[in-house]
C-alpha positions, 0 to 999 in steps of 0.5 A, spaced: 500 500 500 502 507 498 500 513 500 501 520 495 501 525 496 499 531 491 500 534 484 501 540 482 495 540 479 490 540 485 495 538 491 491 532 492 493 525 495 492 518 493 493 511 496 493 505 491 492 498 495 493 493 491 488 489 491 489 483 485 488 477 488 482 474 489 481 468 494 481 462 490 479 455 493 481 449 489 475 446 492 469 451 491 472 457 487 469 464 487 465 467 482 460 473 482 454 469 480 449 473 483 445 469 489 440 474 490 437 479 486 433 486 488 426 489 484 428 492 478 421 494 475 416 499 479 409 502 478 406 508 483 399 508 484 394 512 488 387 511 491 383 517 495 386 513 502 393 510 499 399 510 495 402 504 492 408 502 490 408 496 486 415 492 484 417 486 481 423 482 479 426 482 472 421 476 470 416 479 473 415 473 478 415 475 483 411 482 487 412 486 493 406 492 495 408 498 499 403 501 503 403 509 504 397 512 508 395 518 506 390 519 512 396 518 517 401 523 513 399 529 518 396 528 524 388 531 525 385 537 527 382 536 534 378 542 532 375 539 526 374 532 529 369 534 534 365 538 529 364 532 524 364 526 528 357 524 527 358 526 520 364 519 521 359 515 524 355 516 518 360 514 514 362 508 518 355 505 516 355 507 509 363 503 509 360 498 513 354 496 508 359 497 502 364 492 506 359 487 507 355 487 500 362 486 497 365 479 497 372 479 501 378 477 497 386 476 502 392 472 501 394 469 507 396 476 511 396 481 505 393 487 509 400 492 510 397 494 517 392 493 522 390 500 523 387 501 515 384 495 510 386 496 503 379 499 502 378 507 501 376 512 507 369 515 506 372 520 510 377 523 505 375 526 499 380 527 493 384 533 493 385 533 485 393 534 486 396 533 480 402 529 484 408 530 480 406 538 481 411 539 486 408 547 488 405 545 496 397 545 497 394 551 500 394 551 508 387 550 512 385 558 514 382 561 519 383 567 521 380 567 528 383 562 531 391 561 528 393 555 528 400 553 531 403 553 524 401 559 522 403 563 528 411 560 527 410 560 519 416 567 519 421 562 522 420 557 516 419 552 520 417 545 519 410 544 518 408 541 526 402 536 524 407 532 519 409 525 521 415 521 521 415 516 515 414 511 519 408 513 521 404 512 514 409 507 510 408 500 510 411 494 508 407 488 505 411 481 508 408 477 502 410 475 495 405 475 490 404 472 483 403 476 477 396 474 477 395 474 484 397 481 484 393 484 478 386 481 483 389 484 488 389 491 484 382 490 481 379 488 488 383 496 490 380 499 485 373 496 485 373 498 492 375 505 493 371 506 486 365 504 489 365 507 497 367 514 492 360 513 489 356 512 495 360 517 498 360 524 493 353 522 490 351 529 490 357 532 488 357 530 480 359 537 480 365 538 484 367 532 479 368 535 473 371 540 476 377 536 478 375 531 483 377 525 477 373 518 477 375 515 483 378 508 483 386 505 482 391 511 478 398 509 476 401 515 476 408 512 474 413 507 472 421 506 475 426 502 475 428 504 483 428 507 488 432 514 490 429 515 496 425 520 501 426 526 502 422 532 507 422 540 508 418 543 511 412 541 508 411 534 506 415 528 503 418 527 497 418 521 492 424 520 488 423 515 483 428 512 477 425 513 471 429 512 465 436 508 466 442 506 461 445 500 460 453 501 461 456 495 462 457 488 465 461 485 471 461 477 471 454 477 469 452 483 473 449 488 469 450 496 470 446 501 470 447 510 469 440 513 471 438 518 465 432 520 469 428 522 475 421 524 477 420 527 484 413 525 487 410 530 493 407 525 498 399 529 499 395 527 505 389 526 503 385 533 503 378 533 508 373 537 506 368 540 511 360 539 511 359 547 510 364 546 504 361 540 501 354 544 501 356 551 500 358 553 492 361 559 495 367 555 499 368 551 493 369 557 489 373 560 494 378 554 495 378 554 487 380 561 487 386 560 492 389 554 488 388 558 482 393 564 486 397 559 489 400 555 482 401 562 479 405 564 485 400 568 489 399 568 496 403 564 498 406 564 505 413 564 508 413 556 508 411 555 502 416 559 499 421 557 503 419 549 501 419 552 494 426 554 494 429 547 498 425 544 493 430 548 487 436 547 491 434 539 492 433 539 484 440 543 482 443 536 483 442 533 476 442 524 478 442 523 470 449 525 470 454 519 473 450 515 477 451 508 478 447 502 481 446 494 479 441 490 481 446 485 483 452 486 484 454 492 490 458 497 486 460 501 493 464 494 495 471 492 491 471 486 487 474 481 492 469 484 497 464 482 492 467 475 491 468 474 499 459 475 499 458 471 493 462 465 496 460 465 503 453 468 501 451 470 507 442 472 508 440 477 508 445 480 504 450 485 508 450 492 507 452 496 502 458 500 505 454 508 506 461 511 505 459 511 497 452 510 497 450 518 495 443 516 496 444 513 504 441 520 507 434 518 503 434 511 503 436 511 512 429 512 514 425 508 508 429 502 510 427 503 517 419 501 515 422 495 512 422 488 514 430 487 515 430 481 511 426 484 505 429 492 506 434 489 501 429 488 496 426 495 496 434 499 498 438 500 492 446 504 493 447 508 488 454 510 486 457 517 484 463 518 479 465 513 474 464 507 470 468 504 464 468 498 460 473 497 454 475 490 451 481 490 448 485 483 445 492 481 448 496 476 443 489 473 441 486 473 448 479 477 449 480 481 456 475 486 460 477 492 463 473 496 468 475 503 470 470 505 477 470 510 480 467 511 487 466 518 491 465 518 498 459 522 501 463 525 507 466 532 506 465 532 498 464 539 495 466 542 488 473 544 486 477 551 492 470 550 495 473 544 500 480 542 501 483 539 506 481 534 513 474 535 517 474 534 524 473 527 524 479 526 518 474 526 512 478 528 506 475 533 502 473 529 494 475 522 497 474 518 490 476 510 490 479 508 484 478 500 481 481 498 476 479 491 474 481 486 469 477 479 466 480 474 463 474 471 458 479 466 455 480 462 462 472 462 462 473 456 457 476 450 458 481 445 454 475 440 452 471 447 450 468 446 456 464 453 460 467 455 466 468 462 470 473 468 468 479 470 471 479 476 475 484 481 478 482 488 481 487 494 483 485 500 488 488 506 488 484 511 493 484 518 492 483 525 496 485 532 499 491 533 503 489 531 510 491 537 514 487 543 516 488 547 508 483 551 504 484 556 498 479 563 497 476 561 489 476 568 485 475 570 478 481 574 477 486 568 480 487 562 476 491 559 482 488 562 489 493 561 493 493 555 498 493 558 506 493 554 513 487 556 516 488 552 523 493 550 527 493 542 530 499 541 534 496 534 535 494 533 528 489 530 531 485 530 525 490 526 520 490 521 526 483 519 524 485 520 516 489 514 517 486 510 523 481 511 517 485 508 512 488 502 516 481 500 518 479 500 511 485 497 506 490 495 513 496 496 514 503 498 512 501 505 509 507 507 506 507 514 504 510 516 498 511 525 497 509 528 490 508 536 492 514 540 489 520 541 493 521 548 491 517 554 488 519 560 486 512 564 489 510 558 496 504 554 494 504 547 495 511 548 499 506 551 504 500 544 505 507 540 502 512 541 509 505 541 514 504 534 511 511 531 512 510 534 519 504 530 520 507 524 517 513 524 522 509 526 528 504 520 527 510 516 527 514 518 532 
């Protein structure tokens, strides 16, 4: 293992570990044979109750639901709930009569949750939010008495009738047929259109006005799952909805993302019985809507959600992310043989270092059942892939570049430098370069066997001292200052605990900043690094 220091060019350092013997056994040798493999293909539905995540497997085989709540995505209004509870047992008794007349259709234990049945809430009527809108819905007003949210909304604070994820998304324990899964569908939707009739019999006009047909609706087809997200207001959805093939690994496919699609997850919008009888507060509500999606009257956390959602956007996913359905593009290729060879249930975790969407996938995965989350959770990778087949004297040979960039302490170029606190170096990016043998895959008597693997590291990343440079449009090259001082070098110490924990020991440090400068740029962070070096040392 060799650890460099950095070019000219950026002073950055790089460690190359070598990595290019794959355990063999004479017995059972390696290979990345996939033994398990995530859903690949997703359609999100919506009910006036619910939101569905549909996925299956590449054959489309096998097929798992997720459940989304909307009745539970914010808590109730304890003013309104006493003011409409007759109006609830009402609707009780109607649901009731719906649910009896109506043959039960279950597979073993298929409800989500025991808190709601598969069926539409007759107290939830449909808002008429087009979900890929992500402008926020107008907030509940009323003037005489403020609600907690109101009397904060100039701190921008987040909305306090908003519950965690948990509270609102479950999973489904059962696997489902193809066409156990179309039924089940069928039975959704049949249901909700139903109670939805006997519900808004009298509002026929209040349905061409937007309220739809009720009933089961596909919003949009995936093939992953980004993760969640929340601001203020309400909870994202990101979904991959167009991918790119780019490559293979021993049979493992891998994907670039070419196209998102963010979802706002709505609450289900709850109308009063004045609203419902009066025209006026139908024309009223109208009206607001109509100033709010021209961006009129919007209130401080409206517009303070609308600019997190614009930052959120400026991080374009179609533009060198990564992912494979099967093969962990966060580990190394012997950390992959090792897990194909021992194959351990459930698979081990991907390693969240390298995991980009880490943050929007932790308290998803927290909803999930630990023994399927593996499913539904899909690492996606930040950097590079490359493929190139070359021949060597008439021998066929893949070469693979990947490129993996940590998540801690990353930033754009004279924006980070240097070492946090907790010894993450600024742009940390490892390097794999593997090579395949396809010749060694046949055998003498024309037999198929596997190929013969070889992998290199070599892990890159600022100079891990406390360094910085002030970017400036009329300096090409800012000059490079040391803006604290650690006697200690506390913070290198952790860099290189940091690397002994994940490619061992030795470490040889190897000096690549220049010597000498007419004008001191990199001699400056160059001696500061050998200081730390001896330090440590001695």
């Amino acid at each position: 293992t060799m650890v460099s220091a950095a070019p000219s060019t950026g002073a950055s350092s790089g460690v190359h570990a070598g990595q290019g013997q794959h355990p063999t056994s004479p017995l059972s040798p390696p290979s990345l044979e996939p033994y398990f493999s995530r859903l690949e293909r997703f359609e999100l539905f919506s009910t006036n109750q619910c939101y569905y995540i549909v996925g299956s497997n590449k054959l489309n085989t096998a097929y798992r639901i997720i459940k989304i709540d909307r009745t539970l995505i914010e808590r109730p209004n304890n003013n309104a709930a006493a003011s409409s509870q007759s109006r609830q047992q009402t609707m009780n008794n109607i649901h009731q009569h719906n649910h009896h007349s109506t043959p039960h259709r279950s597979y073993g234990s298929s409800q989500f949750s025991p808190r709601r049945p598969y069926g539409n809430d007759p107290n939830v009527s449909n808002s008429g939010h087009t979900l890929t809108n992500t402008a926020p819905p107008p907030p509940a007003s009323n003037p005489s008495n403020p609600t907690p949210a109101q009397e904060q909304d100039g701190q921008h604070t987040a909305n306090p009738k908003s519950r965690p994820l948990s509270d609102f998304v479950s999973e489904d324990p059962n696997v489902y047929s193809q066409e156990e899964i179309k039924e089940m569908l069928d039975m959704i939707h049949d249901g909700n259109r139903m109670t939805r009739n006997a519900h808004h019999n009298s509002q026929s006009q209040r349905h061409q006005q937007g309220g739809g047909g009720g009933g089961l609706k596909p919003i949009v087809k995936a093939y992953g799952i980004v993760g969640f997200i929340r601001f203020l207001d309400c909870y994202y959805l990101t979904l991959i909805t167009k991918r790119a093939k780019v490559g293979s690994i021993g049979g493992n496919g891998i994907y670039t993302i070419k196209n998102t699609e963010t979802i706002p997850l709505k609450p289900a919008e709850k109308m009063s019985d004045a609203e419902d009888l009066d025209p006026s507060s139908v024309l009223l509500s109208m009206w607001n809507r109509g100033k709010r999606s021209v961006g009129l009257g919007l209130s401080n956390r409206e517009i303070a959600e609308l600019r997190y959602q614009g930052i959120y956007q400026v991080l374009d996913l179609s533009k060198s992310f990564f992912f494979s359905y099967t093969y962990d593009m966060t580990r190394t290729l012997q950390e992959n043989f090792l897990a194909t060879t021992s194959r351990p249930f459930p698979p081990r975790p991907f390693k969240d270092l390298y995991a980009w969407n880490f943050f929007l996938t932790r308290e998803f995965e927290g909803c999930l059942n630990s023994d399927s989350s593996y499913h539904w959770v899909l690492p996606i990778v930040h950097g590079a892939f490359l493929q190139r087949k070359v021949q060597d004297y008439g021998r066929s040979l893949d070469i693979f570049l990947i490129a993996r960039r940590s998540r801690h302490f990353a930033g754009t170029r004279y924006l980070k430098r240097g070492v946090s606190d907790q010894g993450k170096v600024a742009n940390d990016v490892e390097h794999e370069q593997i090579l395949e043998d396809n010749e060694s895959a046949t055998g003498a008597n024309g037999e198929s066997g596997a190929s013969t693997f070889s992998s290199y590291i070599q892990v890159r990343g600022s100079i891990p001292n406390y360094w910085h440079q002030e970017s400036s449009v009329t300096m090409p090259k800012p000059p490079i200052e040391l803006n604290r001082v650690d006697p200690t070098y506390k913070a290198t110490q952790l860099h290189f605990e940091d690397l002994f924990e994940r490619y061992a020991t030795p470490v040889l440090v190897l000096d690549l900043v220049k010597q000498s400068e007419k004008r001191a740029r990199e001699v400056l962070v160059g001696n500061e690094y050998r200081h730390a070096v001896d330090y440590i040392n001695n």
